[in-house]
N, C-alpha and C positions, 0 to 999 in steps of 0.2 A: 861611651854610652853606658849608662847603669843599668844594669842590670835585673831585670824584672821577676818577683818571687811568681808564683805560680800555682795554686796550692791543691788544684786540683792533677789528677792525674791522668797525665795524655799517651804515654806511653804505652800500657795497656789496653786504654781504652782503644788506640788506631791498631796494635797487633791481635789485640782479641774480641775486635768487635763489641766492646763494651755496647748499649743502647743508645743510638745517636745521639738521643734529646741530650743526654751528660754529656758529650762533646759542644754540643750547641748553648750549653750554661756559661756563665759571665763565671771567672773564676773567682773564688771566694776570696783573694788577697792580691792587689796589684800595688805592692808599693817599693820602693826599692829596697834592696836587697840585705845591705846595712844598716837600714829602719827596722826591718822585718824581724831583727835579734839583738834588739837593741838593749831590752829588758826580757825578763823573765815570763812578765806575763804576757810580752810580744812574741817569743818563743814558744808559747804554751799554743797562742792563738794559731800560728804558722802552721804547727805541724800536730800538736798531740791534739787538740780540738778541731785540725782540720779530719784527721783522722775519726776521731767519733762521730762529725759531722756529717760524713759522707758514709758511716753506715747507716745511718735514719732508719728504714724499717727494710732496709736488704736484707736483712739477715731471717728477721721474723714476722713481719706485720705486714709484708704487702701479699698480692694472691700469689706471686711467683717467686716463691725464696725456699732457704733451707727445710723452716718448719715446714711449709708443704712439702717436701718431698720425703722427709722424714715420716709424716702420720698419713697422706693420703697414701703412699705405696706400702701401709703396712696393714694389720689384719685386723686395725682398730678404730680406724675413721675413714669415711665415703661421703663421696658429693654423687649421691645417687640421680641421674634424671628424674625427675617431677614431673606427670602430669599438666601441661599448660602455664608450667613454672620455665624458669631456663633450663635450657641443654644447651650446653657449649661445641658440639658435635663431637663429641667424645674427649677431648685435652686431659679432661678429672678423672674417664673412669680410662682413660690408658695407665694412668697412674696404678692404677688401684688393680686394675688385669694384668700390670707387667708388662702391658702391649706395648710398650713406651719406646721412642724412636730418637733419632739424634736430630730429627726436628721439629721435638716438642718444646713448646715455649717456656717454659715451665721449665724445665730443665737449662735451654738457655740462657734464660733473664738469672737463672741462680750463677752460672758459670761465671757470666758479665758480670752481677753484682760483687762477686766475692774474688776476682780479678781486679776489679775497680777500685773497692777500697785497699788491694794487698798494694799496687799502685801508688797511693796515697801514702801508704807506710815508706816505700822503698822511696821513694822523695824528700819523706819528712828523715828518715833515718840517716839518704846521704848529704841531704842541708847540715844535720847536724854533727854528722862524720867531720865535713869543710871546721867547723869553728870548734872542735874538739882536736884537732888538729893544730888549731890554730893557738893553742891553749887557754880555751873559754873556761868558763864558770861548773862548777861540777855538777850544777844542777842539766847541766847539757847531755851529760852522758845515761846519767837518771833518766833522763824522756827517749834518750837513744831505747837504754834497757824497755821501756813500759812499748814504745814503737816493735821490737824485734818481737815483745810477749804477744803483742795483737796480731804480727803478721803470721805467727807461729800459731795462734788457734783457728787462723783463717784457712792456713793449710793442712791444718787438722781437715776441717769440716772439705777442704777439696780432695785432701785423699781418701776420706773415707765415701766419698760421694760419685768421685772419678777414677780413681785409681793411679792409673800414670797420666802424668800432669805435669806441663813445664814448669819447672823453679825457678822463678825468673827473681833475683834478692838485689837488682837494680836498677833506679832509674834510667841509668845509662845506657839499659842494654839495647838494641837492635835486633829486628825480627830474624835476619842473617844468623844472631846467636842465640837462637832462640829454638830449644832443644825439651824433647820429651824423656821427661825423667820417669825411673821407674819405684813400683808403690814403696817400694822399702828406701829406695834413696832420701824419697819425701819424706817418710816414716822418721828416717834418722835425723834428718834436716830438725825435725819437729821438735825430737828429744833434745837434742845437743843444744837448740836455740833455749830452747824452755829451763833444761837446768843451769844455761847462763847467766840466763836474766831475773828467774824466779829469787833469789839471795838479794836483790837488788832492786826487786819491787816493793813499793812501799807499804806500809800497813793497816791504810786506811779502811774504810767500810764501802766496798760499791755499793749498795743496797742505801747508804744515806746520804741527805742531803749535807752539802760540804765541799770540801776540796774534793775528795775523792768520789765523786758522786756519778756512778757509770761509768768507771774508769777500771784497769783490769791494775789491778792491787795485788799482792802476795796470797792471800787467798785463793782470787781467782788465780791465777798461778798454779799455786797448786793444786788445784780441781782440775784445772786444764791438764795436769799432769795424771790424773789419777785416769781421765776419760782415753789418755793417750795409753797407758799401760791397760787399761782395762781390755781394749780393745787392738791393742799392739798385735796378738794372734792372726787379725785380721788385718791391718793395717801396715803390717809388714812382712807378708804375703804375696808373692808377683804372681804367685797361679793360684787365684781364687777361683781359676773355671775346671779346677780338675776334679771337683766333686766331694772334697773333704769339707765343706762348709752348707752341701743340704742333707737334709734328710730326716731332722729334729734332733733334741735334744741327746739324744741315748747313743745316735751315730757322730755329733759333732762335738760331743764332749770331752772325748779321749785325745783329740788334736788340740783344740784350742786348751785344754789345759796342760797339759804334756809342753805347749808351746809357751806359756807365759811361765813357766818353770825355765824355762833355757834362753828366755830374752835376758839380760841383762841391761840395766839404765844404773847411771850414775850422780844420783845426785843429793846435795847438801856434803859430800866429799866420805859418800860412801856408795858402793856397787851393792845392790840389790837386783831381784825376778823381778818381771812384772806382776806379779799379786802382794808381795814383802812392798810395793812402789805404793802400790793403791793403798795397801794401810799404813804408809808413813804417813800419805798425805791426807789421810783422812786424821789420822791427828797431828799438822799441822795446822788444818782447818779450822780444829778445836781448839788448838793453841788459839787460832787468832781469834777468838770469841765468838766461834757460831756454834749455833745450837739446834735443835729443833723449835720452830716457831709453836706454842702450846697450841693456840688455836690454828688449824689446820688453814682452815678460810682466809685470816689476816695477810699470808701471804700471796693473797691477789686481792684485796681490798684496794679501795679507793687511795687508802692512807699507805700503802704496802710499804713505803720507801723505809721504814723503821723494822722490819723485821728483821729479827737475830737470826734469821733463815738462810736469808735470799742470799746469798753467793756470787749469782754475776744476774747484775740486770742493765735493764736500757730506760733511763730518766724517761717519763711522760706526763706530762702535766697539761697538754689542751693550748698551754698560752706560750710557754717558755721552750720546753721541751715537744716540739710540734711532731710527734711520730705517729702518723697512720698506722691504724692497727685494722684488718679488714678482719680478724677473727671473730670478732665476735659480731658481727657483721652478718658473717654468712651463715652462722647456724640460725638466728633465729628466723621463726616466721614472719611476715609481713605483719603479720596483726599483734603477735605478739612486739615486737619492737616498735610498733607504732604508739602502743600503749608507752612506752619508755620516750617517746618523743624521740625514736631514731628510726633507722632503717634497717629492714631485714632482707636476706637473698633467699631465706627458706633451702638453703643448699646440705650443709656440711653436719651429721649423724652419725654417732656411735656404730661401729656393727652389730649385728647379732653376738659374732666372738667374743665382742667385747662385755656384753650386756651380760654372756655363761661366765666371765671372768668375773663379773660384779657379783655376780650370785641374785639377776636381777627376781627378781618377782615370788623370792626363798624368803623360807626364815631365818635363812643364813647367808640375806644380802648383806654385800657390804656397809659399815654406815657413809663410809664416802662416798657413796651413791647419790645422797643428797647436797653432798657438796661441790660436784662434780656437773650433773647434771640438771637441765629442767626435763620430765618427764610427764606423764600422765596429765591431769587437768592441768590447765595455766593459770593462773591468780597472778595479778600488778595490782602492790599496795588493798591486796585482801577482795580485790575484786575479778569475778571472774570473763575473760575477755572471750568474744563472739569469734566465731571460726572465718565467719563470713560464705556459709555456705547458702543465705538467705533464709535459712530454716530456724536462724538463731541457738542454733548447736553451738556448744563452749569448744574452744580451741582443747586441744588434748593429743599431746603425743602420744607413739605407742613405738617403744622401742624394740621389737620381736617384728613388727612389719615391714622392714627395710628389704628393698629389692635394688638391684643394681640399677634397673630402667626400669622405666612407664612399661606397663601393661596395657592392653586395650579392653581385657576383660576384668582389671581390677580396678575396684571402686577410685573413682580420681581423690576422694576425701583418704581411704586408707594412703596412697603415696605421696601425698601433699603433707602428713602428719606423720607421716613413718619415722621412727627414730630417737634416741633420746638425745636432747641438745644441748652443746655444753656451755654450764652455768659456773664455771671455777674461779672468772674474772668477775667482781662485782659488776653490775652494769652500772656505768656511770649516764645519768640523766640529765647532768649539770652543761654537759661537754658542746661546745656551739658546734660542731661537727661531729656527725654520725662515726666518722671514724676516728677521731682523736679522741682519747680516756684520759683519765689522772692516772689511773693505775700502771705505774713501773710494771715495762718485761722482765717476765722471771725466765732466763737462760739454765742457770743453776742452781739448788738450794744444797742446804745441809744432809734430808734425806736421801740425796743421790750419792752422797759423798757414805752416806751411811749401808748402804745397801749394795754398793761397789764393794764397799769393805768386806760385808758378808758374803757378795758373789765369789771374792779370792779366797775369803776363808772354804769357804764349801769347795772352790777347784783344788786347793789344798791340801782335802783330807779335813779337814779341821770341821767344826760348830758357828754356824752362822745365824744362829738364834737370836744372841741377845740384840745385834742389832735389828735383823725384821723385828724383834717383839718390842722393843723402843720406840719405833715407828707405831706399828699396830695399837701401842695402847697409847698415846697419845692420839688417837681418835678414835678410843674403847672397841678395835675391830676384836679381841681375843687374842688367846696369845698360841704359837704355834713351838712347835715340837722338832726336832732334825730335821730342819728345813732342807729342803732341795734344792738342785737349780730349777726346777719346774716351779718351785713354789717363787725363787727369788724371783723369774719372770712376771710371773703373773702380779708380785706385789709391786712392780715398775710400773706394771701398767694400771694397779689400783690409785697407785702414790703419783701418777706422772701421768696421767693421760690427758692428752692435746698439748705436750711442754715441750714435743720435739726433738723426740729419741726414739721412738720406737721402732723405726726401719734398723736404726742402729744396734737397736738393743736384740731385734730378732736375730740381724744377721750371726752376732755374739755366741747366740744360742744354738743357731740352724733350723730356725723354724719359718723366714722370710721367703721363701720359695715354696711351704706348704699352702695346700689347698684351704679353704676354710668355708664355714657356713655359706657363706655372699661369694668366694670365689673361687670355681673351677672350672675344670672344662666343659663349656657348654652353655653356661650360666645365661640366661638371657642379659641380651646390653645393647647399649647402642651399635649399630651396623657399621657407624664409619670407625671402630674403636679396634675392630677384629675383638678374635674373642681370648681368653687368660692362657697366658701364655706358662706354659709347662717347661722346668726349669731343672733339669737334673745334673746340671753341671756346676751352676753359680755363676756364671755369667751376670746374671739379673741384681746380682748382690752391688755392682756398682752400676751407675748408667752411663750412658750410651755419650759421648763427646758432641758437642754439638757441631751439625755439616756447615753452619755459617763457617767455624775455628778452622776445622781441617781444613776449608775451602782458600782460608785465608794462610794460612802458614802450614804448606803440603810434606813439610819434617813431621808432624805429628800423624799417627796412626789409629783409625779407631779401634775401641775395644773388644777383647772377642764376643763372639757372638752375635753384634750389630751390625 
């Protein structure tokens, strides 16, 4: 009997509860087994594009993935209840309170998603283990290398999210071996995979269209590498609940740098800290031809795929590249996206925190203020669009009004318009669906690569100037002086907001457990949410395992705190 290829991933999906619907899909390759590698570009199909395939918008574009859990549980974006608009019975604002449990879906669907595709890897990598073995073609071990690079940023994003996490690196395994690792094992797992493969990745351009087109390349590589040393203080950490990682910047500074001084990584066949890692790779980066993109805006433009920016993105195109994107979705308002000929949820707003970071309504706001967001009046193509309050009032944000929930004594127009809404991806009007864009996901750009660099200089001791002010004036912000880590913070979230780092970038800091404008204890919210949970340990810095997983495989334990 021959042998049937398989190309999806079953394995995970039956031990971790992947989302059933993905076990109930036809699988994307049923041919025999000795067709399926027959050619190069059969090999491609099998495994490294079954691989891309199957992350489609897991990672960033659907409501339930990384980027959520990254920007709504940090001190910079809220899906506030609205007034006669939806409430989800609190799912958004547990997010955002910290209330958040191991039976939020939300956290779930992210678990499932980014098990599923590791999954896919651990299949495609031992299909191609078998015929490398067998002494195949050398472009076999090449796709091995880019398969290990993917599985390796996936478990980035799961230990920095969950902390101890099974390591499961194959298709083979069984739930019987199937064992909870702790955060530094992962941690090492990460590095060791990454400086094997990164020498060995190609050097194409993810960001354009071509062979390498959303594909993770030597660059991204090396980014990936820079986010893992960056953040290695915390990521290779097994007691992040003993209280060394709240408290803000001035208490959490002395650990985390102290600590990326005495990591050591290895790679390109030399030993370096983790801050000496970040600025290798920030000029590797540069070696491989990126730069700052001049105009700020082109990299989320319609055409983006050409920017000398983008780093790591995800192909979308509407026809070819078919990735739901609900972000931009949910910020706007119903009337305002109607005028765009798409749909709006009226949900997801700037905080107030964020709005004192912009320098909003000073003469010393930021200018990417207007790149970033729509605010105040609304205008589509220079005309001004009706609120719909029957009064024929103009639509008009107001970003200073945001409140966690509905009010019963506040006006329903102030909490229907509260907030300012983000405008950083063009809106495409062309797209035959409200949720599919032309505009390429931007995971990574150059400026993260640049400001990582300056965050190690400043833990260093050292001047982290020139890079903030490279950034700054390339979109004439002013130029700054012995920059801080308070300052480097704050310019992540000028240069990066809604791009899916900022839970991560707090924790770095020690400000993700702080209170803020919109949350503390007491704050008004939804009833079934509980109210912000107060966090003097760090517990809250990862979440909570979800009860489907432990229910299912009772070796693994949850996290403290939950």
């Amino acid at each position: 009997m021959k042998k049937v290829l398989v190309s999806s991933m079953l394995i995970l999906g039956g031990l971790f509860s992947a989302c059933s619907g993905f076990l109930d899909e036809d699988p994307k390759s049923k041919i025999p087994e000795e067709e399926a590698y027959k050619s190069e570009k059969l090999v491609y199909v099998n495994t490294i594009a079954t691989i891309y395939t199957s992350s489609g918008n897991r990672l960033y574009g659907s409501t339930d993935n990384v980027h959520t859990l990254q920007e709504f549980s940090s001190d910079a974006w809220i899906l506030p209840g609205r007034q006669g608009d939806w409430v989800d019975g609190g799912k958004w604002q547990s997010l955002f309170l910290h209330n958040y449990g191991p039976g939020n879906a939300t956290i779930k669907s992210t678990w499932n998603a980014l098990y599923t595709i590791i999954g896919n890897c651990n299949t495609s990598i031992d299909n191609l283990e078998t015929f490398i073995q067998a002494g195949g073609e050398s472009y076999l071990q090449d796709y091995q290398y880019e398969a290990r690079a993917v599985r390796a940023i996936l478990y980035y994003h799961l230990v920095d999210l969950f902390g101890r996490v099974p390591l499961v690196t194959s298709s083979k395994t069984v739930m019987a071996d199937v064992n909870q690792s702790s955060r530094s094992e992962v941690y090492q797992f990460i590095v060791d995979e990454l400086t094997d493969c990164i020498p060995h990745l190609p050097s194409g351009k993810c960001q354009n269209m071509g062979k390498y087109y959303g594909r993770v390349t030597k660059a991204v590589g090396y980014m990936a590498m820079a986010k893992v040393a960056i953040n290695s203080p915390i990521l290779s950490k097994d007691d992040w609940n003993d209280g060394s990682l709240v408290g803000g910047i001035a208490k959490v500074a002395p650990y985390v740098n102290q600590a990326g001084k005495n990591i050591k990584i290895a790679l390109d066949g030399t030993t370096r800290d983790a801050w000496e890692t970040v600025l290798y790779c920030q000029k590797q980066i540069e070696k491989e031809g990126y730069s700052l993109q001049p105009n700020f805006s082109q990299n989320f433009s319609k055409t983006n795929d050409g920017s000398v920016a983008n780093i790591g993105t995800q192909p979308s195109d509407g026809t070819t590249y078919r990735v739901r994107d609900y972000n931009p979705t949910r910020t706007l308002h119903a009337a305002h996206a109607s005028a765009y000929g798409l749909q709006g949820w009226n949900g997801a707003c700037a905080t107030v925190e964020q709005m004192k970071v912009f320098k909003y309504g000073t003469d010393e706001q930021d200018p990417r203020m207007d790149m970033t967001f729509f605010y105040g009046p609304v205008f589509v193509d220079g005309k001004p669009i009706d609120a719909g309050l029957g009064d024929g009032a103009q639509l008009c944000y107001n970003p200073m009004d945001v409140v966690v929930d509905f009010k019963e004594d506040v006006p329903n127009q102030i909490l229907k318009f509260a907030g300012a809404r983000m405008s950083k991806y063009e809106v495409d009007n062309t797209t035959s669906s409200y949720l599919n864009h032309n505009n390429d996901k931007v995971f990574w750009r150059y400026a993260d690569a640049l400001l990582l660099a300056a965050e190690a200089k400043v833990r260093m001791g050292q001047s982290g100037d020139a890079e903030v002010n490279e950034i700054r004036d390339r979109v004439q912000a002013g130029q700054k002086s012995n920059v801080t880590l308070q300052d480097i913070l704050d310019e992540r979230m000028l240069e990066f907001s809604y791009e899916g780092m900022r839970r991560q970038d707090q924790i770095r800091f020690g400000t993700y457990t702080e209170p803020t404008t919109d949350r503390y204890a007491g704050v008004h919210h939804n009833v079934a949410t509980g109210d912000y949970v107060v966090d003097n340990t760090g517990f809250t810095t990862v979440f909570p395992i979800p009860t489907s997983v432990l229910e299912l495989n009772t070796k693994l334990t949850q996290n403290p705190g939950y």
